[in-house]
Every structure is written in structure tokens, then in C-alpha cells.
C-alpha positions, -999 to +999 in steps of 0.1 A: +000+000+000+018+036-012+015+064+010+032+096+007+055+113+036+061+149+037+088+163+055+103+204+055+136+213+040+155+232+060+180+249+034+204+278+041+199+309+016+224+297-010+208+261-008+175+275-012+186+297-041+203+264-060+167+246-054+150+277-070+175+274-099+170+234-103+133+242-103+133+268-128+153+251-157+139+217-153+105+232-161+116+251-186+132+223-202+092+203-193+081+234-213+104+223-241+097+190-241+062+194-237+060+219-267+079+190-289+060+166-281+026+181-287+040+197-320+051+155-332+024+138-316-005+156-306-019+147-269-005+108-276+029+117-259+048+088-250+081+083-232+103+067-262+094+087-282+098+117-268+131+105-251+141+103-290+132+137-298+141+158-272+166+138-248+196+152-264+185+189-260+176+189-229+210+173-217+223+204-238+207+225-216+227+218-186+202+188-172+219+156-158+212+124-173+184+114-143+168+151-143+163+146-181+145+114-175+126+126-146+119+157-168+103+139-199+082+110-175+068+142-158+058+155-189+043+119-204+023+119-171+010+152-176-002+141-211-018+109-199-039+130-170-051+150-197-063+125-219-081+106-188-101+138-177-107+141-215-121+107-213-141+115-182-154+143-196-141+161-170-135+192-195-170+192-213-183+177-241-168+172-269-172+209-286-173+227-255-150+259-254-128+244-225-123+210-239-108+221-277-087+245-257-072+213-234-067+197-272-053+232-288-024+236-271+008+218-257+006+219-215+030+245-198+043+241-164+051+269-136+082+272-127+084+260-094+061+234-107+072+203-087+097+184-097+100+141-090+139+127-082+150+094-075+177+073-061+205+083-083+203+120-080+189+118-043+192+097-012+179+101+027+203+097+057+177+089+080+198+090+111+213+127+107+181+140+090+196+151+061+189+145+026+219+146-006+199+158-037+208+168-074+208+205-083+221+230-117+250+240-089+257+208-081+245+182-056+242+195-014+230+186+018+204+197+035+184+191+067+151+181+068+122+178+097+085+164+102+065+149+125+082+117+146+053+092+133+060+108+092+098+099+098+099+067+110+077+057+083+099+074+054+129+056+071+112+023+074+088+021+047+106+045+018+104+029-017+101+051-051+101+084-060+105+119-044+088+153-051+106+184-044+076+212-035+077+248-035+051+263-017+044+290+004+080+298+010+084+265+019+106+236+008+091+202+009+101+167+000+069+141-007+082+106-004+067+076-017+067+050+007+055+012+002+036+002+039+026-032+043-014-036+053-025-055+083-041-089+082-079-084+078-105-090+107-124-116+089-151-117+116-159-080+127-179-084+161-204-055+144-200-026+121-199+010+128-224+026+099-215+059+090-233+084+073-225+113+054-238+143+047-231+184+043-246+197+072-227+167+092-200+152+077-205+121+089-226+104+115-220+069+131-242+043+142-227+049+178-243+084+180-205+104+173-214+133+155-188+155+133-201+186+119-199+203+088-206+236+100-168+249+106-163+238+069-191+256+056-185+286+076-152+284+064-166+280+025-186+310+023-162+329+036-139+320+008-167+322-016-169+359-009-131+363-014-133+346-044-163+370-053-141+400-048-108+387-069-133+374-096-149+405-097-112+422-099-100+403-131-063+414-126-033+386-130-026+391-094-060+388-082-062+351-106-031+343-091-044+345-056-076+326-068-056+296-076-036+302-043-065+297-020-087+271-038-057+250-032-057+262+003-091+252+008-087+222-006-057+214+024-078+226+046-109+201+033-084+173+032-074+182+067-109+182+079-116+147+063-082+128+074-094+139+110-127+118+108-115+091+088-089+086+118-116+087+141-137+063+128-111+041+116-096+041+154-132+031+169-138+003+139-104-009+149-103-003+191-136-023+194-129-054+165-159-040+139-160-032+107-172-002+089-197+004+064-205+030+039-235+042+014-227+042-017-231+075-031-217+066-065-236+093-094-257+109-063-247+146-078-262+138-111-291+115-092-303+149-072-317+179-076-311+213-055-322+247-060-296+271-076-283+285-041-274+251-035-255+235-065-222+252-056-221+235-019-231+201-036-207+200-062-179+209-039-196+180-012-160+160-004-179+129+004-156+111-021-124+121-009-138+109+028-147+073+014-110+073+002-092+079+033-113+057+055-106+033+029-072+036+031-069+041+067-087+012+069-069-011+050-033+001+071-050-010+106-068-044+093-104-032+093-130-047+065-145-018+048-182-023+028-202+003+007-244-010+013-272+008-011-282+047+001-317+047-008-340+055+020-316+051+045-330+084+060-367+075+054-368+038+065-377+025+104-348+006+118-375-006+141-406-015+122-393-013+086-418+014+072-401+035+045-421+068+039-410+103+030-431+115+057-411+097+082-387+125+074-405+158+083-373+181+083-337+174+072-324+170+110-357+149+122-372+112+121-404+105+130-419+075+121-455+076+112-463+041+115-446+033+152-437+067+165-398+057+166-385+090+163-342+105+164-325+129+145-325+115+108-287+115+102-283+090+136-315+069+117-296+067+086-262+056+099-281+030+117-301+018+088-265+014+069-253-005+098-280-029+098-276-033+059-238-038+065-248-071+088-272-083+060-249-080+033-217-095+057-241-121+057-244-129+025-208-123+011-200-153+041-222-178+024-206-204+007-206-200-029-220-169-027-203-152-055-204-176-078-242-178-073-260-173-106-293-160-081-274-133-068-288-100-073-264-080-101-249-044-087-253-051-048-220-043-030-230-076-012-219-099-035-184-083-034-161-093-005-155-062+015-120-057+019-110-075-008-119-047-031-114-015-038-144-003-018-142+027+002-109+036-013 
């Protein structure tokens, strides 16, 4: 399982200035590379050939043999996330504006775009903290800090690539490492079902609430920033744009690690499993008014799914996603599903027994109860392989197994 370490740099001003300079002309030599490639072989860049075209330039230009490489792979990977959110539609249809201006034009990188290194041109010394890397002025030695738990996993668990990251005024160093997962519980006692939402992120089965309502506060008070650079239209005012959607998108990620962790820690603490709805297509399954759409389509319930998963998987605990629908409008008691049973968006009342709670608690309860049922099920023998078994239900999926909740 690949997880990523980051730890600061702690250069002195001449190191700093030699990291600036490494940054700079191996993404102006991406920028090269990039602009031949595009100009030979559209958006289907590939390594050897681009390696043909360009490797001997780019050496030229002062690069040593491993930045060249690293330089070109960068560049090949830039092209093939292109042409998957061109597949995924993720830039509109196929004559929309922002899609033939993806196609139009080779990519261009910053220049303190990050920039990947390897073992040859950089290796840790875990023990003093330091860190030998490659530069344009030649190779140093610099210090380097983080958390204790982030360290002794790079120096245990290390394997692959690292990123050098400018940010902020900040040097960084993102490290691949390769940590082995625990044996999976096989036989949770229970499950913890966990529902999510935007007023509260997520509710558990065990009545643990985390609220939304920091994030959202925290939302619309970037929303009216963003109002007032839009409105500006300068270069400065785009360039802070970009600066602080990706700070709200730390500070989202932030905000989901800390649940996932808490869940995962109960799950794991009390030998259960956890279970999910799956929420796959729920955006285009819904329908909000206007002043709405902007908080659903930013609704990180995805990213949440991902790190429990994830989380999960490191500590041993089976992870299942169960159907959504009516979770919120169904009795855990009695059974009866109504809309009615649903009065307001915090409240359950059910009309037919009188069972009432609030209706994220009801929900998280129901998907708990769904996670036993389908547990159930994937245990019987044969069970996959059962021609009877109903097509699309996470049930017939081992949990764990998978790729759910990732």
C-alpha cells in the first residue's frame, strides 16, 4: 500500500537559491519537451518517443542524465492525465470551449512546478536528518524535519520516488513509501455505519457526530473572497484565486483525514468493521435549487470514502459500501419507508410506530444494519459464484478485498 510522507527542508539561503535554480530550468526544459511533443504527436505523448526527440537537448541545456529522464516522465504523465479527464469528460463535451482549448495547445508548467527525483540524483540519511539531492549548482546537503510518526515511516517504509515542492516559501520533499497492510478481521464483532452528509460530515451508528458547520463557515467565507478577486479580473487577483482554492482544498483534506482517523480508530479499538452508502452518481441522481449546487458539487464525500478506505486497510479493518436509498426515510424498528417519516432534514419520526431520532443518527443506523445483511451474504458459501445473486449489490463483493471505500 503507497503512502506519501512529507517532510520540510531546512535549506540555508544559498541552498534555497540552488533549489529555485533546479526548479526553474527543469520546467523550462518540461516546457520544451512538452512543446515538442505536442507539435510531433498531438496529446498521444509517449516516453520513447519523446526521449528520441528531445533527450539530447535537454542534456544540452545543462540537465543531468536522471533530471532529463525525470523531466520527460513528468511530462508523459501530464499528457496521460489530460487524456483521462478528456475521457471522463471532465473538461465538457466534446465541442465545448474548454475541452478544444485542453486539445489546442501543448501543457505548460510553472516554474516552481514540482519536480520528482529518484535514487541516483537523491538519497535520505535517516539517522542525521539530512537529505543529498541533485541541483544546476551541483549536488548538497540539506536538513530536513517532520513529524516523529512521518519519519519513521519514510525511514522504514521508503520505496520510489520523491517530489521536491515549492510552496508557500516552503521547501518540501513528498516521499513515496510502500507500507505493508495488516491482516484483515475476517469476523468484525459489528460494524460502525457511517453516514455522510453536508450539514454533518459524517454520523456513526454509535451516535459520534462531526459537523460540517466549521467547513461551511469556512466556505462561504472564501466564496466571498473569491467574489471579490473574480470581480477584480487582474493577474494578481487570478493568481491568488488559484492560491486559495488549493488552500481550501488542504484545509478540506485536513478536515476529512481527521474523521477518517476517528472512525477508523473506533472500527479498529472495538474489533468492527465499517460500512459506507454508496453514493456513487448521487450529484447527477439529485436535484437542489440554484443556491445550493455550488455546496453540492464541492460536497467532499468522495475524498472521505478514500481515506477511510485507506486508513482502513493500514489497521486491518473490513471496509463495505451497502445501497443509500432511503436510508434516511426507513424505520430501523418497524421497517416502514415513507417520505413523511422524514418531516425536516435534522428529524425522524416514524409515522407508523412513532420511533423517532435525529435522521442522520436513523440513517447511519439503517446502513449498519444493511452492512450485517450484506456480511451475511458475502460469508455464504458459494455466494459469489451464485448465478441467483442479485447484479450491482456491493453484497456480493467481498469487502476488503476490493477497492471499496478507497
Amino acid at each position: 500500500m503507497k503512502l506519501v510522507v512529507q517532510v520540510k527542508l531546512l535549506p540555508t539561503p544559498e541552498q534555497a537559491a540552488a533549489l529555485a535554480a533546479t526548479l526553474s530550468d527543469c520546467n523550462a526544459a518540461a516546457d520544451l519537451a512538452s512543446a515538442v511533443g505536442f507539435a510531433r504527436f498531438g496529446l498521444g505523448v509517449r516516453l520513447v518517443p519523446l526521449h528520441h526527440a528531445v533527450y539530447r537537448e535537454l542534456r544540452n541545456r545543462g540537465l543531468g542524465a536522471q533530471a532529463t529522464v525525470r523531466t520527460m516522465k513528468k511530462v508523459v504523465d501530464a499528457y496521460t492525465t489530460l487524456r483521462a479527464g478528456i475521457d471522463a469528460r471532465r473538461f465538457g463535451k466534446r465541442d465545448s470551449p474548454r475541452r478544444t482549448e485542453a486539445q489546442s495547445k501543448p501543457i505548460r508548467f510553472r516554474s516552481d512546478a514540482a519536480q520528482p527525483f529518484e535514487d541516483r540524483n537523491l538519497s535520505w540519511r535517516h539517522e542525521a536528518r539530512r537529505v543529498s539531492i541533485w541541483t544546476v549548482h551541483g549536488r548538497i546537503t540539506i536538513a530536513y524535519t517532520g513529524s516523529p510518526t512521518q519519519l519513521a515511516t519514510l525511514a522504514e517504509h521508503r520505496k520510489g520516488e520523491s517530489d521536491l515542492i515549492h510552496r508557500n516559501g516552503r521547501w518540501l520533499l513528498a516521499a513515496t513509501c510502500e507500507v505493508p497492510e495488516a491482516a484483515l478481521n475476517t469476523e468484525p464483532r459489528d460494524w460502525i455505519g457511517v453516514d455522510r452528509g453536508i450539514a454533518n460530515l459524517a454520523v456513526t451508528s454509535d451516535s459520534r457526530t462531526m459537523q460540517g458547520k466549521g467547513l461551511q463557515r469556512y466556505r462561504r467565507r472564501m466564496a466571498r473572497v473569491r467574489a471579490e478577486l473574480q470581480t477584480k479580473g487582474t493577474k494578481s487577483a487570478k493568481r491568488k484565486l488559484k492560491r486559495r482554492a488549493r488552500r481550501e482544498a488542504r484545509h478540506t483534506t485536513c478536515v476529512n483525514h481527521t474523521i477518517a482517523k476517528t472512525v477508523v480508530a473506533d472500527a479498529e479499538r472495538t474489533g468492527r468493521g465499517i460500512a459506507l452508502e454508496d453514493l456513487t452518481g448521487i450529484r447527477e441522481r439529485t436535484r437542489v435549487p440554484r443556491h445550493q449546487r455550488a455546496t453540492i458539487s464541492s460536497w467532499p464525500f468522495h475524498q472521505l470514502a478514500r481515506h477511510i478506505g485507506y486508513k482502513a486497510r493500514r489497521a486491518g479493518v473490513p471496509v463495505i459500501e451497502v445501497d443509500a436509498h432511503y436510508t434516511s426515510q426507513t424505520c430501523p424498528r418497524c421497517g416502514h419507508v415513507a417520505k413523511k417519516n422524514r418531516p425536516t432534514r435534522d428529524t425522524f419520526r416514524c409515522v407508523a410506530c412513532g420511533l423517532a431520532g435525529p435522521a442522520d443518527h436513523i440513517a447511519a443506523v439503517n446502513v449498519q444494519r444493511r452492512a450485517r445483511t450484506a456480511w451475511v451474504f458475502v460469508n455464504m458459501p458459494h455466494a459469489a459464484a451464485s448465478p441467483s445473486s442479485p447484479s450491482g449489490t456491493v453484497a456480493s463483493r467481498k469487502p476488503g478485498l476490493s477497492e471499496s471505500g478507497r
